[in-house]
N, C-alpha and C positions, 0 to 999 in steps of 0.2 A: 447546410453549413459548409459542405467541401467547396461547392462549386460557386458560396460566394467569395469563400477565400481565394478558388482561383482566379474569380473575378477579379477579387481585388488586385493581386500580383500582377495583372496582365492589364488593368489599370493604371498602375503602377510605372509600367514598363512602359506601357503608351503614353505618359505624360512627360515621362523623361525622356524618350524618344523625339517629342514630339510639340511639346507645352499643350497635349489638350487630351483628350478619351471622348469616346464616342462620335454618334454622325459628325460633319463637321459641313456647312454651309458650300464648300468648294473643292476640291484634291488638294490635298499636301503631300510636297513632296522635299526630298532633303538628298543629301550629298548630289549636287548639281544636276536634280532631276532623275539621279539612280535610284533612290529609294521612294516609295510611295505609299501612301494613306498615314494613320496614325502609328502605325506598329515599325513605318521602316523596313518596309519589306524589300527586295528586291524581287524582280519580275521570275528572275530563273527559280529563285526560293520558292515562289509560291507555286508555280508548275512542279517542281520537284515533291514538293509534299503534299499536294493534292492530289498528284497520279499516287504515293505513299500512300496516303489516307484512304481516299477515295475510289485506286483505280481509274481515274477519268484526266485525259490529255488536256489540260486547256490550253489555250493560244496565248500568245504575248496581250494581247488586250483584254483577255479573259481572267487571264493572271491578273490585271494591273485592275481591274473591274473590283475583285474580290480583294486585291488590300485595300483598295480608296473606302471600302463595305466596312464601316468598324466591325458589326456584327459576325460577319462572316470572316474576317482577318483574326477578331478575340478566339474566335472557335477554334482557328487555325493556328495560332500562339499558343493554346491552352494545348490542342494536340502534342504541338513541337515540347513544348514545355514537362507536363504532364505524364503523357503518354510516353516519349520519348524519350523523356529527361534530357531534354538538348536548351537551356535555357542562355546556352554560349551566344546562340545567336545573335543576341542582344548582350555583348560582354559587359560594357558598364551600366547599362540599365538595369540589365539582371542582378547584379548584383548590392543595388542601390535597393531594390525592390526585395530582397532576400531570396531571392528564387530557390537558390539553394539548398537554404532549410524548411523553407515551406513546400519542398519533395518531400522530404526526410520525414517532414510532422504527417504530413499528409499520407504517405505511406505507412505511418505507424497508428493510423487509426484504424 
């Protein structure tokens, strides 16, 4: 149950980011090619919390690999999100999506 709720939120965030969730047939990308896959990521974002998460350096195309990856980008939104409590990232998504209080629920279970 938590982790479809966080599904959902990070669903959420990706649709309004984005108009869509999950694989997507081709890359999308947004603000003139700065952000990429469905989550809107930017290239340095992803390098930044993946060495965070994971420890592991990735490269500018490695980066840009894993946002275009719904799978692997949701994992990495739910980290940020979640774990972090950093749901700013995505300021009007998040907050369209509730992000906010479904920390708050989600921590009080």
């Amino acid at each position: 149950m938590i982790e479809e709720r966080k599904d959902e939120v990070v669903r959420q965030i990706a649709i309004c980011e984005s108009g869509g969730y999950g694989p997507s047939d081709r890359p999308v990308y947004g603000g003139r090619g700065q952000y990429l896959g469905r989550l809107q990521f930017a290239t340095r974002t992803v390098m930044t919390y993946v060495q965070r998460r994971d420890g592991i350096a990735l490269n500018p195309r490695e980066a840009a690999e894993l946002a275009h990856d719904y799978d692997r980008a949701a994992a990495l939104a739910k980290y940020m999100i979640f774990d972090l409590e950093e749901p700013w990232h995505w300021p009007n998504c998040a907050k369209k999506a509730h992000a906010q209080s479904e920390i708050a629920a989600l921590k009080a279970l």
